[in-house]
KEKE-206700 format. One record per residue (C-alpha): residue in one letter; x, y, z. Coordinates in pm, whole numbers, padded with zeros to 5 digits, always signed. Layout:
! KEKE-206700
aXYZ ...
This chain:
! KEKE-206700
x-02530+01440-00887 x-02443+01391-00511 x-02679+01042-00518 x-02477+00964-00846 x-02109+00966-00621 x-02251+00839-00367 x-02371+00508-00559 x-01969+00475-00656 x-01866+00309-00362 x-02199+00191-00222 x-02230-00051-00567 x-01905-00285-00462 x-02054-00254-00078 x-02345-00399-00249 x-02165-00628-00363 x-01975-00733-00097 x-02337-00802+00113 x-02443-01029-00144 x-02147-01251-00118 x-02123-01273+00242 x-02555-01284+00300 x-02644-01417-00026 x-02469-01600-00310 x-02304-01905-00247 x-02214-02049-00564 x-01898-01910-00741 x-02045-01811-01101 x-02297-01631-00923 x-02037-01474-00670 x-01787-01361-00967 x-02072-01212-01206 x-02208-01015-00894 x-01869-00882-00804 x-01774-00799-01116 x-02129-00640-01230 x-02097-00442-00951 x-01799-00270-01022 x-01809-00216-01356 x-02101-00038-01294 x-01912+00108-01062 x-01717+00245-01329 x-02029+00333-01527 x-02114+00569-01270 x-01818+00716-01260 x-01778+00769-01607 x-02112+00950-01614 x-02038+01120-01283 x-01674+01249-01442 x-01901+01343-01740 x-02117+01590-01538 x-01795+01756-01339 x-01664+01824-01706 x-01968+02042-01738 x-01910+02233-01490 x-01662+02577-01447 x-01294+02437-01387 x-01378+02631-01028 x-01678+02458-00920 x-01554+02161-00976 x-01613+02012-00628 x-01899+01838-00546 x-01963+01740-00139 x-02245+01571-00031 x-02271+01479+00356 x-02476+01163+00456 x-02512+01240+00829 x-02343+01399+01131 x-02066+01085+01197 x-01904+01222+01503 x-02031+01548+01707 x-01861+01575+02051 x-01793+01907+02151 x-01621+02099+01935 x-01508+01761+01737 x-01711+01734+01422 x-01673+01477+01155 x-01910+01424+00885 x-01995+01136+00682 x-01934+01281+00371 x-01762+01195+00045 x-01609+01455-00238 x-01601+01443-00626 x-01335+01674-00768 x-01103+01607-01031 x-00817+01423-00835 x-01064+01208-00674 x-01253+01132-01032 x-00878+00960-01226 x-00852+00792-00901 x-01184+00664-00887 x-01148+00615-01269 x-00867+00367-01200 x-00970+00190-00873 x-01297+00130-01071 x-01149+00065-01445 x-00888-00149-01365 x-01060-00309-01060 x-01395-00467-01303 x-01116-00619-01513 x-00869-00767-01215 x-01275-00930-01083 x-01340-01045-01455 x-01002-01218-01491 x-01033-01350-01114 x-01341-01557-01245 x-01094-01783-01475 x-00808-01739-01240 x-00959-01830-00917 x-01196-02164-01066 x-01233-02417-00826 x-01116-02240-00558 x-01359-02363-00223 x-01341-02072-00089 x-01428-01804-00429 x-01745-01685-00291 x-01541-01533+00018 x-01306-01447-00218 x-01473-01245-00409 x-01634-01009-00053 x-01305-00960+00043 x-01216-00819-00359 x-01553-00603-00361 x-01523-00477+00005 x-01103-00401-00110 x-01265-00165-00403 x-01515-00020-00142 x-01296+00118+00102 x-01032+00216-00194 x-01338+00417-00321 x-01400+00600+00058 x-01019+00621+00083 x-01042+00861-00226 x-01342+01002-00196 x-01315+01113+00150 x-01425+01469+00260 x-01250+01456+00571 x-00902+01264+00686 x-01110+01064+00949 x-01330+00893+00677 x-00980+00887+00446 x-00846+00695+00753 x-01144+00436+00772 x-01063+00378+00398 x-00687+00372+00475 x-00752+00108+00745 x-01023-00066+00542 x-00756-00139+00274 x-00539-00246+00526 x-00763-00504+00632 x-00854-00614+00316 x-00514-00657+00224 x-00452-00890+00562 x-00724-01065+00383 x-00680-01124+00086 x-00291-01198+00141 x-00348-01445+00352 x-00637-01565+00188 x-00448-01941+00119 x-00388-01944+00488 x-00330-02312+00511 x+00043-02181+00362 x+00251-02090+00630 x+00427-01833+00362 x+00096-01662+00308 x-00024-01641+00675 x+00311-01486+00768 x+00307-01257+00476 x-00054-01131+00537 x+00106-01042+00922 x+00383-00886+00805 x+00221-00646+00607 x-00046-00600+00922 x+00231-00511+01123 x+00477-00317+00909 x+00171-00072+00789 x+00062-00015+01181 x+00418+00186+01199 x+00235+00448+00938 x-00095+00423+01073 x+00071+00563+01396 x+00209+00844+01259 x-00083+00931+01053 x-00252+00914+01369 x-00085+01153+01529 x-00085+01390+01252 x-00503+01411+01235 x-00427+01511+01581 x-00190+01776+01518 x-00389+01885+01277 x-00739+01907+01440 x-00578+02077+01763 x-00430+02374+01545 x-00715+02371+01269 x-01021+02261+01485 x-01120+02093+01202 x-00999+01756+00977 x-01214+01839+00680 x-01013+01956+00374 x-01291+02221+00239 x-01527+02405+00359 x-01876+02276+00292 x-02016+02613+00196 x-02273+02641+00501 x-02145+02641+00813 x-01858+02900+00669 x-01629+02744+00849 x-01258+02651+00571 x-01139+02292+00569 x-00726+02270+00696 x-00622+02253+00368 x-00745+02648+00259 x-00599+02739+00618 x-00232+02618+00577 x-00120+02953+00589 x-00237+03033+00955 x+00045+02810+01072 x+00336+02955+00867 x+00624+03032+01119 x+00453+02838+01388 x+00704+02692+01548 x+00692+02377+01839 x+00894+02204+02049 x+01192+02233+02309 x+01343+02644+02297 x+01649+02533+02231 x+01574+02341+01877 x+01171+02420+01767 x+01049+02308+01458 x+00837+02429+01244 x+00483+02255+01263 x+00413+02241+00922 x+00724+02044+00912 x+00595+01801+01212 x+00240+01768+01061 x+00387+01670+00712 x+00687+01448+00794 x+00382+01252+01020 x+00213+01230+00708 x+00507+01096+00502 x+00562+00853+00762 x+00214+00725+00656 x+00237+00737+00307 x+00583+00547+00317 x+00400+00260+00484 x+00112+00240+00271 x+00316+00299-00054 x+00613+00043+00076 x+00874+00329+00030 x+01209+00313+00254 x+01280+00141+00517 x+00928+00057+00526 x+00875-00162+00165 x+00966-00509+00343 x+00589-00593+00343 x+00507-00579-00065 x+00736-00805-00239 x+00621-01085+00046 x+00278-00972-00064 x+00336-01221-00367 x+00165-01510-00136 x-00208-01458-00216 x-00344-01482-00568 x-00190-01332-00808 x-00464-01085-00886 x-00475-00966-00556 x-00142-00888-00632 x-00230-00682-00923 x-00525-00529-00733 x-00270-00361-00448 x+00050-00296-00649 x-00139-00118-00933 x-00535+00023-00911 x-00539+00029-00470 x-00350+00035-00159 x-00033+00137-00238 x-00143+00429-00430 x-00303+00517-00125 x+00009+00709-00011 x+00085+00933-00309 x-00269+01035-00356 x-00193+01134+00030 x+00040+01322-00058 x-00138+01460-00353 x-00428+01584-00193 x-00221+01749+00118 x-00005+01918-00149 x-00010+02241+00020 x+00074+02115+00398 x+00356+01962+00193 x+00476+02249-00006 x+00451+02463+00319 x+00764+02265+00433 x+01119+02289+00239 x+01266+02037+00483 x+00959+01771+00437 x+00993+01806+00065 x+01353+01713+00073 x+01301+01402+00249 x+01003+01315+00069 x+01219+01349-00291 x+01537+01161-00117 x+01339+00894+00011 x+01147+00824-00332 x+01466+00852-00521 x+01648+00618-00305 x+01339+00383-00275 x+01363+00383-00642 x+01727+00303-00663 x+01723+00010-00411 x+01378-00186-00515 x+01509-00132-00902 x+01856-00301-00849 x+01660-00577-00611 x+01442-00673-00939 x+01705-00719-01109 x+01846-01079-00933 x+01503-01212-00812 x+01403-01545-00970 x+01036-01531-00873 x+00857-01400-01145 x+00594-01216-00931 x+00890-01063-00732 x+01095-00902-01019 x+00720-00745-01067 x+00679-00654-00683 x+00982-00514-00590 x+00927-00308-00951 x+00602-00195-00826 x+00819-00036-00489 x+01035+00146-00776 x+00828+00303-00976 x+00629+00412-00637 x+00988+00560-00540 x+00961+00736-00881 x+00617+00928-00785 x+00663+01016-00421 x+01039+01152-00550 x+00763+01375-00805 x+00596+01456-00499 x+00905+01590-00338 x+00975+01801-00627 x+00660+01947-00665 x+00569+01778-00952 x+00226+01651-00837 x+00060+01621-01170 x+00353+01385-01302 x+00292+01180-00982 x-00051+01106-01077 x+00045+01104-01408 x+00301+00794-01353 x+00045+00638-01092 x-00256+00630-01376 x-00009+00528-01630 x+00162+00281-01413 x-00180+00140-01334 x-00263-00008-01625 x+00045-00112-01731 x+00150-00286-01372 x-00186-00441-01359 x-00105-00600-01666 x+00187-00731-01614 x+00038-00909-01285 x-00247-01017-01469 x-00028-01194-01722 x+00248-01316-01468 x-00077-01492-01365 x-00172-01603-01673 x+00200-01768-01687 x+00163-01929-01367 x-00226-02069-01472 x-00082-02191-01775 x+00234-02361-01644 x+00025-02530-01323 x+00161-02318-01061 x+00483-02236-01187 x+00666-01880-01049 x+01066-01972-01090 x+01154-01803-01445 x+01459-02062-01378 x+01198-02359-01466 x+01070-02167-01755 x+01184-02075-02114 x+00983-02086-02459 x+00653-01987-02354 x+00595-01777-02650 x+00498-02047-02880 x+00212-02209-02634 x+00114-01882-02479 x+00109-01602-02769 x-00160-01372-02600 x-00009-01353-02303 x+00358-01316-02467 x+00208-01006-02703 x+00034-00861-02435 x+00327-00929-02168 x+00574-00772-02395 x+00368-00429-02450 x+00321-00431-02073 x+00699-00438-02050 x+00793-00190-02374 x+00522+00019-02128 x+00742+00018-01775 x+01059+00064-01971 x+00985+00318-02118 x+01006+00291-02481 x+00827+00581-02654 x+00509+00550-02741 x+00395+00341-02457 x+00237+00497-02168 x+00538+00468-01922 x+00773+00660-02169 x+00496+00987-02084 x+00458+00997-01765 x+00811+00854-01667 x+01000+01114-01912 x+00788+01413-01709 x+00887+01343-01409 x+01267+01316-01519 x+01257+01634-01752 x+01070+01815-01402 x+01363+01687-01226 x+01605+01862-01501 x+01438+02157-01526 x+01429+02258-01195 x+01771+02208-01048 x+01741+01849-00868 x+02044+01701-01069 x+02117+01406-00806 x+01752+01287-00794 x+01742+01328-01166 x+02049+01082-01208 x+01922+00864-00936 x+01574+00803-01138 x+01757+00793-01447 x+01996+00539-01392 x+01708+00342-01203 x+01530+00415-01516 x+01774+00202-01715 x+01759-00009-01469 x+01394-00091-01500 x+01454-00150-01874 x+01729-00464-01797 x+01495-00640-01595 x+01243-00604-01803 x+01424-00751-02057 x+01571-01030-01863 x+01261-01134-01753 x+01103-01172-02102 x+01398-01378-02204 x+01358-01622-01902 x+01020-01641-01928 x+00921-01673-02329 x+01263-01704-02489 x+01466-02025-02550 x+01378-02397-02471 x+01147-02446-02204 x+01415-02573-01869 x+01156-02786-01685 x+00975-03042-01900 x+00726-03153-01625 x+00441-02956-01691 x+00283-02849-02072 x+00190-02448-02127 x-00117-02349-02245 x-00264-02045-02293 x-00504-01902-02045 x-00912-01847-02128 x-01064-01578-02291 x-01214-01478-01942 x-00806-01445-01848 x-00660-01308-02137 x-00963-01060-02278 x-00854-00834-01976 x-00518-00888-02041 x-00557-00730-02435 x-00800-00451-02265 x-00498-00327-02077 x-00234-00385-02327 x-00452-00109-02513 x-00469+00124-02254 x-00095+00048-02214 x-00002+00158-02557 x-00255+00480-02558 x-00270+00571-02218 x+00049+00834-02207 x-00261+01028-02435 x-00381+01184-02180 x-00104+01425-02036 x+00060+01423-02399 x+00323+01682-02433 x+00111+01951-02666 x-00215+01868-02539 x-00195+01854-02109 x-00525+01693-02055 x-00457+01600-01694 x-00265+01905-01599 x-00582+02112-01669 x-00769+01861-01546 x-00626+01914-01212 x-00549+02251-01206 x-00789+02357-01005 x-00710+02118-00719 x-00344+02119-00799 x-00241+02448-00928 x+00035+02339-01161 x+00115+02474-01539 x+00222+02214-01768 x+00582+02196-01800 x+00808+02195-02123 x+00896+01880-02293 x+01256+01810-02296 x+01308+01679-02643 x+01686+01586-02613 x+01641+01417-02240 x+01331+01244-02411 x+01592+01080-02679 x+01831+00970-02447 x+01630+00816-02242 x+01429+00629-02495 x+01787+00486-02654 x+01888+00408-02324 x+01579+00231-02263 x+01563+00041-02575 x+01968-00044-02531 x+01932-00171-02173 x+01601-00371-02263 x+01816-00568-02546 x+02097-00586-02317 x+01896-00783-02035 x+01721-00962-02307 x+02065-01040-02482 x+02242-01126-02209 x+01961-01434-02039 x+01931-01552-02435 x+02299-01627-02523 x+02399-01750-02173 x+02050-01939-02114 x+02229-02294-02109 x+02377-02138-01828 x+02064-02140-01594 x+02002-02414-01423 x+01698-02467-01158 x+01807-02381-00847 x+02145-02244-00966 x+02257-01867-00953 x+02239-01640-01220 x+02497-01609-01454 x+02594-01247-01335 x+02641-01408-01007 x+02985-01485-01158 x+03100-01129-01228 x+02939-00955-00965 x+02927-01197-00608 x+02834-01031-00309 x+02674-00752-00452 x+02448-00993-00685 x+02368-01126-00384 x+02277-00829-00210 x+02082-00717-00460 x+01869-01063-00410 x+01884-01031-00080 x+01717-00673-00118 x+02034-00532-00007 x+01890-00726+00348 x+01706-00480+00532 x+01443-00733+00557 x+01713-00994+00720 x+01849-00656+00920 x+01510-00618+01070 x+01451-00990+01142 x+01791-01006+01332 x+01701-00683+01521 x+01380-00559+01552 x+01166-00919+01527 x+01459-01107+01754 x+01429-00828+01979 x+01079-00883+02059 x+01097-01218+02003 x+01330-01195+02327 x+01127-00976+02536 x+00857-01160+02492 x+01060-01491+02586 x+01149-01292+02903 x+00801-01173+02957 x+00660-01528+02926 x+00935-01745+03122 x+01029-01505+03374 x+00802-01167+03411 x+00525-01341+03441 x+00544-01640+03643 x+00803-01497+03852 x+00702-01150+03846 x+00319-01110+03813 x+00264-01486+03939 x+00452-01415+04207 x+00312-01127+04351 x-00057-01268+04291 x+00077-01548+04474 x+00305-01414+04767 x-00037-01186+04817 x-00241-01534+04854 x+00058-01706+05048 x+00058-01449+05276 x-00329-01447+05382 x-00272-01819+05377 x+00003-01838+05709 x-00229-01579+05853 x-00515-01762+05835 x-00320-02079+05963 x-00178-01851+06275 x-00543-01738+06359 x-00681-02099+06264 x-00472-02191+06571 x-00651-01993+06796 x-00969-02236+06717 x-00897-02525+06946 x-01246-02614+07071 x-01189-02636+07433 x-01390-02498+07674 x-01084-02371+07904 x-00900-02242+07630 x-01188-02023+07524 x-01262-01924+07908 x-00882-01839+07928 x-00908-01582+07611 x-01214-01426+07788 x-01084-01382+08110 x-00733-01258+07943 x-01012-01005+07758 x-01191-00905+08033 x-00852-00794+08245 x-00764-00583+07950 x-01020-00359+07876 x-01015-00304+08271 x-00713-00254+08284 x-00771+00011+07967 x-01030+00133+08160 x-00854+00157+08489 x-00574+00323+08325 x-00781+00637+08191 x-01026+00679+08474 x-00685+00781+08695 
């Protein structure tokens, strides 16, 4: 069993040598890739198969590979875990990851650089896989960053585009602001634990930080006059991390600019990696979290209010890969606002659910963009329906699936967060989701209109419909859209006893009346949007504003703009360092460090000139010194003898 886990990353690392070392032709290089992780998936399958077996109690399997850090008292194995929350998340990052490298074989054709392409994909499902599978927060951290750099990558992997290179930096940069925080949280937490591993192994009798929680209850830190509680710090650290993986507020800038590498890169991060990384964070800290009333609060707020902003945002974006990002940042809001509730089981409910259905929505915005030669403004679209039916069928389940509409997989896991939210007393972040719930459902429907409804608005390009290598994927995940929501069904719970013993949650009650409401909202704000983009669709013009634009002004135009925090932080934060480092460059350092490197040399230099005077090379001038000499150290000596 514990060579079986471990082969579960170690198959895409495989990979990933053989593309860099090996391969260098690109239907060898997308095979490989792909091979490798769906047998990736294969193992895990068989591996999830085996922890079945087992007592719901037992169900954690460690295996260490070595001793990776031993300095003191600072130990850190190399060692990965298998236990139910790490098995759906390895089910998805594996699942969903094998089709994104399957439909990247069609997508990415021609491409020079595919073979390199297809490292950096295998090496992004690697570190995903350690990220997950970690034992310890160290090795979840060397995932963490892996992704990170993969992402760099992969979305500036057209760097000859200025708009990708700066994208790929951005998100560098934004996600370092996390990264620090999480930083400094390991460190909190090994100081008062002594340990980052979240078990015990079992040998050394010594508990992992997460089974310890409680011998830091009513610690308190910081300044007499106003300590806080370090459960509190440690957690809020954390959630500072998690909001910059997961793009929540203020920190989503980076995603929807994430849009500039291939498009199934873009499903790859918004849907099976990366920016899950920051729920399943949370997830697996769950009781460092739930040790903190305050941290919970902000962590709901800030999901509910992430949620809010990103959903109105999609709403007025043109770019059809936008309207999907800035979606992905919403329904993110929606699970870390479970988190803050306590509703951890709906979180990973809605993040497996959203999964499948996000990734295939990317995967066919892609598909739309193949098959109308590079095409991404729904404003030059219209029609498509006719010349692209597999990707309009499977499109439209992938939107019936983030909508809501009952019996799609979002309407599940969507409806259990909102009836948690009701049944427990958190009326504003219920109507905050709610609303953004209907929300979702417009733009869902405006999109489809743009994009497959009415006469096609640019003639200068012909659709097609994508290969089978594209759109096979595409039907795989239109199925697991439509039967996902199966597997934490109302009567049944699946998941919730799946995780039990990791989460510790009963299943809650299904809210039958909240259930019909939403659904009838859903379904009436889906035929709204769609309504609204078909009757006034001789209205859009390419280049032109949307039609709301007329009704609504500014605040269309905020919601565009992403209500400009981006623009906020480019006229602040970026301008602010773009100055200081103007002053650094044009005056600090020529004037300041230059000059006292230089004034140092210029100073030695006059010296030397005064005692280079002294150097005459006459004979008199050199008896004159000596005499001069002589007279004073008798003169010294004189003096003394007395």
């Amino acid at each position: 069993m514990e060579l079986l886990i471990w082969l579960i990353p170690l198959l895409p690392f495989i990979g990933f040598l053989l593309n860099v070392f090996v391969i260098r032709r690109e239907r060898e290089a997308g095979l490989v890739a792909s091979g490798m992780v769906a047998a990736a998936f294969v193992v895990t399958l068989i591996a999830v198969g085996m922890l079945a077996g087992m007592p719901p109690e037992e169900r954690r399997i460690v295996s260490t590979a070595w001793e990776w850090i031993s300095t003191g008292s600072f130990r850190v194995p190399f060692a990965v875990m298998f236990d139910p929350l790490t098995a759906v998340m390895a089910l998805l990052i594996t699942g969903v990851g094998a089709l994104i490298h399957v439909y990247s074989i069609g997508y990415m054709h021609g491409d020079p650089r595919v073979v390199r392409y297809f490292a950096y994909l295998n090496l992004f499902v690697t570190m995903m896989l350690f990220l997950v599978m970690a034992n310890n927060l160290l090795l979840l951290f060397l995932g963490w960053e892996g992704v990170g750099l993969c992402s760099f990558l992969l979305i500036g992997f057209w760097f000859e585009r200025k708009s990708a290179s700066e994208a790929a930096v951005k998100a560098f940069v934004v996600n370092r602001i996390g990264d620090a925080a999480f930083i400094l949280a390991m460190l909190a937490i090994f100081a008062y634990f002594g340990t980052l591993n979240f078990y015990g192994d079992g040998e050394s009798g010594q508990l992992g930080f997460l089974e310890r929680v409680g011998d830091i209850a009513g610690l308190k830190i910081g300044p007499t006059w106003q300590p806080v509680f370090l459960s509190t710090v440690i957690s809020f650290l954390l959630l500072i991390g998690a909001t910059g993986k997961s793009a929540q507020f203020p920190l989503f800038v980076w995603l929807p600019d994430a849009m500039a590498g291939p498009t199934p890169v873009s499903a790859l991060i918004h849907a099976a990696t990366m920016v899950t990384g920051g729920v399943y964070l949370m997830a697996r800290t769950e009781p460092l979290f739930v040790a903190s009333f305050t941290t919970q609060g902000w962590v709901a707020w800030i999901g509910a209010l992430t949620a809010l902003l990103a959903g109105t945002a999609a709403m007025a974006q043109w770019d059809i890969k936008r309207v999907l990002a800035y979606s992905t940042v919403s329904q993110l809001g929606f699970m870390v606002a479970a988190c803050g509730m306590g509703a951890y089981v709906a979180a990973i409910f809605h993040l497996l659910t959203h999964g499948i259905f996000k990734a295939l929505l990317f995967l066919a915005a892609g598909s739309v963009i193949h098959g109308t030669h590079d095409t991404q403004d729904m404003r030059r679209m219209g029609g498509l329906k006719d010349a692209m039916p597999i990707t309009f069928r499977t499109y439209l389940i992938g939107a019936l699936a983030l909508a809501g509409i009952v019996p799609f997989a979002g309407f599940w896991s969507k409806d259990e967060i909102l009836a948690h939210a009701v049944s427990h007393g958190h009326t504003p972040i219920f109507l905050i989701l709610f609303l953004t719930s209907l929300l979702t459902a417009f733009y869902m429907g405006r999109q489809i209109a743009l994009v497959f409804f009415g006469t096609q608005r640019d003639p200068s390009y012909h659709p097609h419909e994508s290969p089978s290598v594209m759109t096979v994927p595409l039907i795989v995940l239109a199925v697991g859209a439509v039967i996902g929501g199966a597997i934490n069904l109302p009567v049944l719970h699946w998941l919730t006893d799946w995780l039990e013993p990791v989460l510790h949650e009963q299943a809650g009650e299904f809210n039958l009346w909240l259930a019909l409401v939403a659904t009838i909202g859903a379904v009436g704000m889906g035929y709204l949007g769609w309504w609204v983009y078909t009757v006034n669709a001789a209205k859009i013009k390419i280049g032109g504003k949307d039609p709301a634009y007329r009704y609504s002004g500014d605040i269309w135009e905020g919601m565009e703009e992403a209500w400009y925090l981006d623009r906020f932080y480019q006229r602040t934060v970026v301008a602010g360092f773009e100055r200081l480092a103007d002053f650094l460059a044009r005056v600090f350092d020529p004037q300041g460090v230059d000059g006292l490197v230089m004034g140092i040399g210029r100073f030695f230099g006059s010296l030397a000139n005064g005692v280079r005077a002294l150097q005459t090379g006459y004979v008199r001038t050199y008896a004159l010194v000596f005499t001069v000499g002589v007279l004073l150290v008798l003169g010294f000596m004189l003096w003394f003898a007395r």
